[in-house]
N, C-alpha and C positions, 0 to 999 in steps of 0.2 A: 698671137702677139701678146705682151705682157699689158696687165692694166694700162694705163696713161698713168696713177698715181703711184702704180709700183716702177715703174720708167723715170718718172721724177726722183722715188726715192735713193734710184738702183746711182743715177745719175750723180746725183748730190753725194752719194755716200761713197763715190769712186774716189771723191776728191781728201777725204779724212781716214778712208781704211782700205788698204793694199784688196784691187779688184773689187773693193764695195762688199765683202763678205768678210767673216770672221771663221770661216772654217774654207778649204777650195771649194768640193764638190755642190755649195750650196749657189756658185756664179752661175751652175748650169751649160757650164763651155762641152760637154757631150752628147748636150741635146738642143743645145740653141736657143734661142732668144734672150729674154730677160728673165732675174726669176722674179715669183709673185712673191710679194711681202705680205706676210703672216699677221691678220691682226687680234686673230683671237682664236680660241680652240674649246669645242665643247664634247666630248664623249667620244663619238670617231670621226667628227666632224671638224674643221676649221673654214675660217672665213679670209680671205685676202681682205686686203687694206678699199676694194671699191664695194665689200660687201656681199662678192660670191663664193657660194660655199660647197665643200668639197668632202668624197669620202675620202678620209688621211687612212694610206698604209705605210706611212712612213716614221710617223709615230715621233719624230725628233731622234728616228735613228736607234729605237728601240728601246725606250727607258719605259713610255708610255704603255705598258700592259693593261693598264687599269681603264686608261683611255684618258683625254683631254679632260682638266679639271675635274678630276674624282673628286667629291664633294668630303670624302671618309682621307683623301689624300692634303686638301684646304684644312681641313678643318684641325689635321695634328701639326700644319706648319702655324696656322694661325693658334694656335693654343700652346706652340713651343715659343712661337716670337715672342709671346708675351712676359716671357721672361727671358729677353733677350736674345742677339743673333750674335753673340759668338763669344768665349771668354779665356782661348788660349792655355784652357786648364778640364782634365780630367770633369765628365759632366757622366749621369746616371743611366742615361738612355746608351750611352757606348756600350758601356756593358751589356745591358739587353741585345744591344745591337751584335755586337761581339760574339755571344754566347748564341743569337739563334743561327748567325751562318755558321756556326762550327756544330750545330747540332743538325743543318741541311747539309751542309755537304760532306760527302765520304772521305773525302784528303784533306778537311782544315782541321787542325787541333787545335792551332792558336790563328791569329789573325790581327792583323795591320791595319787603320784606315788612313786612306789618303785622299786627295780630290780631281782625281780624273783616272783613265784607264790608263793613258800613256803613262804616268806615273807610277801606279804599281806594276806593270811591266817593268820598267827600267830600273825597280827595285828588287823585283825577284832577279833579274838577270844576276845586278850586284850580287845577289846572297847566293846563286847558285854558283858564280864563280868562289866566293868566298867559302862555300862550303866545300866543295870539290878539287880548289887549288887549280881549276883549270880555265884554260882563257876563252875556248872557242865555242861558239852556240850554230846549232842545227835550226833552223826556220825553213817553212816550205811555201815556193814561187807562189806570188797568190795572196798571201795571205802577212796581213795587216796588225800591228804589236800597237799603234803609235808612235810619235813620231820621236823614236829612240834612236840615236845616230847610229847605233849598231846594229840596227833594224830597217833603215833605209835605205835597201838593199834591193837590188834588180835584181832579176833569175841570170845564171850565166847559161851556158848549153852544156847536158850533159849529167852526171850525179856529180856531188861533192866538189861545184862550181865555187869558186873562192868570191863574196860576196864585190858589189863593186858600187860606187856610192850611187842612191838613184836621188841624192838631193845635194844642191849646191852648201855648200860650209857641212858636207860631212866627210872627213879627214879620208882618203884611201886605208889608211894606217887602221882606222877604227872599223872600216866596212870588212875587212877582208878576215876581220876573226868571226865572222860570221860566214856559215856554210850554207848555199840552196839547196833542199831537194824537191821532189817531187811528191804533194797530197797524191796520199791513194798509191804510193810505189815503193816499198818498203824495202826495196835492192836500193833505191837509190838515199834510203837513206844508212842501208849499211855499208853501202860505199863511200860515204863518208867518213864513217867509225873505221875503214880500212885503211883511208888514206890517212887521215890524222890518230891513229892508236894513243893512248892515254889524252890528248889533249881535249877532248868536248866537255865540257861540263852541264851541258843539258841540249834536250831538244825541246824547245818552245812550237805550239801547235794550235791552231781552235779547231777543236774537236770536231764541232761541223762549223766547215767555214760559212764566212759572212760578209768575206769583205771582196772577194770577184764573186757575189752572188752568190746564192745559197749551194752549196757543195755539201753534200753528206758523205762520213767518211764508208767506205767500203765494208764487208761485215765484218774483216778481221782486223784491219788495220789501224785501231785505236789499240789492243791486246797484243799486237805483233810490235809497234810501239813501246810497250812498256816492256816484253820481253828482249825488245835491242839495247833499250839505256839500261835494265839491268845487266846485261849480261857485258855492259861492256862499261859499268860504272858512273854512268850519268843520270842526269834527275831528268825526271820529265816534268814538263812546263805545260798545264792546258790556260789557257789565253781565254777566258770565259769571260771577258767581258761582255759579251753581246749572248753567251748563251745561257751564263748562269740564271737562274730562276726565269730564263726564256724557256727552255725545251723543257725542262723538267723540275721540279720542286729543287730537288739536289745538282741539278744541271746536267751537262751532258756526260761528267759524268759517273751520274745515278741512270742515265737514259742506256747507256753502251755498258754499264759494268766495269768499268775500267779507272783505275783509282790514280793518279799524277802523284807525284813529291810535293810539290809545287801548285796554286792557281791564284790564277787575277781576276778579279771581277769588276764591274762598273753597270751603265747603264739602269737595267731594272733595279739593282740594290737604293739607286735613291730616288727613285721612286719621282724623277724629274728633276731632280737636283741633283748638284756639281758633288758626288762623291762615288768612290770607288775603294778595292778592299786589295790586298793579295795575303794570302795565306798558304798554311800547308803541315807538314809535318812538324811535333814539338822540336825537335833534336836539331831541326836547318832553324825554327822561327827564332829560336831562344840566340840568334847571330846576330838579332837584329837591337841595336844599344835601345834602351838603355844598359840592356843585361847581355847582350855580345858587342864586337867591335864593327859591324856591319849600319853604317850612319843611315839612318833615315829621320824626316822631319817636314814639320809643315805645319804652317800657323794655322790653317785651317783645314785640317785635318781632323776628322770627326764632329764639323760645321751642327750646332744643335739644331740646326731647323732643317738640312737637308737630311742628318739621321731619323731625326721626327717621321719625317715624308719615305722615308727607305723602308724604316719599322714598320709604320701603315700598310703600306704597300705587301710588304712578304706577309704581315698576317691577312689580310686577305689574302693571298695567295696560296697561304695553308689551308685556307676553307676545304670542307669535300666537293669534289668535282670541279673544281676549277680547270685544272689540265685538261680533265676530259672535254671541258667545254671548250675549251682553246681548239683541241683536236678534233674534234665535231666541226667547227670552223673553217679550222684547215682543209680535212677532207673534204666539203662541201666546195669550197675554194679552188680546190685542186683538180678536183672532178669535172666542176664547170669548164676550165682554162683549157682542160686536154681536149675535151666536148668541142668547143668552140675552136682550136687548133685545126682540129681533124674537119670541122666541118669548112673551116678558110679556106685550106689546102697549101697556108702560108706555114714553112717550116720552122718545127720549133719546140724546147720540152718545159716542162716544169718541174722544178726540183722544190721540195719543201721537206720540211724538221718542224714537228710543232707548227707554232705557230709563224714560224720562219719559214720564207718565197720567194721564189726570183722565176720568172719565165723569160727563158732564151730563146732568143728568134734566130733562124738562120742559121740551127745548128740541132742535131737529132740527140743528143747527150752531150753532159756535161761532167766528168770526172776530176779534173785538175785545173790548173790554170790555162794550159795549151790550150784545151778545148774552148773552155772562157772566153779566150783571147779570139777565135774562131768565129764571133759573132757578127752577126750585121749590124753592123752599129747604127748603119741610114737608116735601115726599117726599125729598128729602135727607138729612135729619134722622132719619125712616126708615130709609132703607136705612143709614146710619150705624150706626142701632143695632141695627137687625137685623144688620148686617153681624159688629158687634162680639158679639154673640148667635154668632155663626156662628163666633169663633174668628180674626176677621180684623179689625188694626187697619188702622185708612184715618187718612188726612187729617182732622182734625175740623174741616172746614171746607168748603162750595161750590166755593174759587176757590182751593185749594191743588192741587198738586204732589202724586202717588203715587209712589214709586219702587222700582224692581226692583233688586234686587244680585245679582252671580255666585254668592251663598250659598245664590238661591230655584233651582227643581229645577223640572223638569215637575211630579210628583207634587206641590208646593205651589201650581202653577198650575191643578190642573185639581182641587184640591180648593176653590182660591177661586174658580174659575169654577162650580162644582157652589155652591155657597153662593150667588152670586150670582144663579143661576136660582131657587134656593127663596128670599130674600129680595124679589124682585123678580116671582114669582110672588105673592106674598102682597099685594103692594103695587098689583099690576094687577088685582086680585081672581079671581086665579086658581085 
């Protein structure tokens, strides 16, 4: 049951903001109760509003690499505020800023900033239609752009399902230039390119998903991707907000080898704050005005205290060994979970990327969204709150994202791996 003082707040806050949250999945309607209210965050820790404290793998959803109030991460917003939080006009740090993601990643040559992920999605979309002269976009069931009306799209049954609106005030007319198919099935996305010849202008993707839970793509199926859109004239789109400078220095992909037209970025890039990027090839960016006729804008767009914190952030993250110690992590992480699986006898896998994780209950593998959808959600719901009984906030959700920061330790790993066996014990009736 939720504090008594997050109850109050959850209460009072129903009456001034739609469900008392400013984002859905944060009401907690998949796991039940109330949620707890956030009152402070240190390293991989935070504290609710009555004062108990938690190991966080949730991270705010995966910006926090570095872990709750990096001190190296305070200290370049507090040294950028000082001379001001915002001026509507070309600042020095963009450039820096600019210049190192296009020297991480293998498909940016020039690059955009904007302030949120949804937004640079819905900007490459524009440019890939604008580039290609064509209307219609490939997205796969499962997997999450923001909340782009063309993009808020249910799976239909089948390949090259004609998109159908999964949100109220999103036009039939706008959902339907968008095509489903299937992560991980690569007939169902050339049945697409068969059914609509000339009209795709790109297929947008996250490389390895993150938004029904952690999904790795299959060994070929990121390369069999880039050889469908060429071969049939459209640009590939990877959707890195949640994995750029998560899985890899370069993202996912420098991790897979596999280079897009096109990417978006958010999350880690500000390093906790409200920014995000898309970029890609010179020959599509230079569409974008003021030097082509492809409109984008935004008054706060390249925010000088949130690039401060983004900058901070990646140069740590260029340090040596950083990855490795992420993936040291991870594996220790992963090991435990399958240990403590096998020993419940409660059905269930773990998939992880990096520092990216999700463990599925009540289902032996996870490849696409079908299988996702496949879960036990009660016994979820469970372990949820046992979990959170146990000291350890998760995901509050089936098909979310866990994440690890350089802040978590052996010792906070193998305390939530020890929790994991006694909640998962209880649940297999053990």
């Amino acid at each position: 049951m939720a504090s008594s003082l997050s109850a109050q707040l959850f209460h009072r806050a129903q009456r001034s903001i739609p469900g008392g949250v400013n984002s859905p999945v944060r009401a907690w309607k998949a796991v039940g109760g109330e949620p707890r209210f956030i009152q402070r965050g240190k390293g991989c820790f935070v504290w609710d509003v009555e004062g108990r404290s938690y190991i966080d793998y949730v991270g705010s959803w995966g910006p926090l690499i570095l872990g709750h109030a990096s001190p190296e991460v305070l200290r370049a917003i507090n040294d950028a505020m000082r001379d001001g939080t915002s001026f509507g006009a070309p600042t020095p740090r963009e450039v820096e800023f600019a210049e190192k993601l296009c020297s991480a990643l293998p498909s940016v040559e020039m690059v955009r900033l904007t302030s949120s992920g949804t937004e640079a999605t819905m900007a490459l979309l524009r440019l890939a239609r604008a580039f290609t002269g064509r209307s219609r976009i490939v997205k796969f069931d499962g997997c999450y752009h923001g909340h782009v009306d063309s993009l808020l799209v249910a799976a239909g049954s089948g390949a090259a399902t004609l998109g159908v609106p999964d949100s109220a005030g999103v036009l039939p007319a706008v959902a339907e230039t968008t095509l489903v198919a299937t992560f991980n099935d690569i007939e169902s996305v050339e049945a697409c390119f068969d059914r609509f010849p000339g009209e795709i202008a790109a297929v947008i993707v996250e490389p390895v998903v993150g938004n029904m839970g952690v999904i790795p793509p299959d060994e070929n199926f990121l390369s069999e991707l880039r050889k469908c859109c060429e071969e049939n004239g459209a640009l590939l789109v990877f959707d890195e907000v949640m994995t750029g400078f998560r899985v890899a220095w370069g993202g996912a992909q420098q991790r897979y080898g596999v280079v897009p037209d096109l990417t978006s970025l958010g999350k880690v890039v500000g390093g906790g704050l409200p920014l995000a990027a898309f970029g890609g090839r010179r020959d599509i960016m230079e569409l974008v005005a003021p030097v082509g006729s492809v409109y984008h804008a935004g008054t706060l767009s390249g925010n000088p205290l949130a690039v401060a914190a983004g900058l901070r952030t990646l140069e740590v993250l260029e340090r040596p060994g950083t990855y490795e110690r992420l993936e040291e992590l991870g594996q220790r992480l992963e090991k435990g979970l399958w240990e403590v699986l096998a020993d419940s006898g409660v059905r269930g896998c773990v998939n992880r990327v990096g520092s990216m994780w999700t463990i599925f209950l009540g289902v032996s593998q996870v490849r696409n969204a079908r299988d996702a959808r496949a879960v036990d959600r009660d016994l979820f719901c469970r372990w949820f709150q046992g979990m959170l009984e146990e000291g350890i906030y998760l995901p509050p959700s089936p098909f979310e994202a866990a994440f690890l920061s350089l802040a978590h330790t052996e010792a906070e790993i193998d305390v939530t791996v020890g929790a994991a066996a006694r909640v998962l014990r209880r649940l297999g009736g053990g």
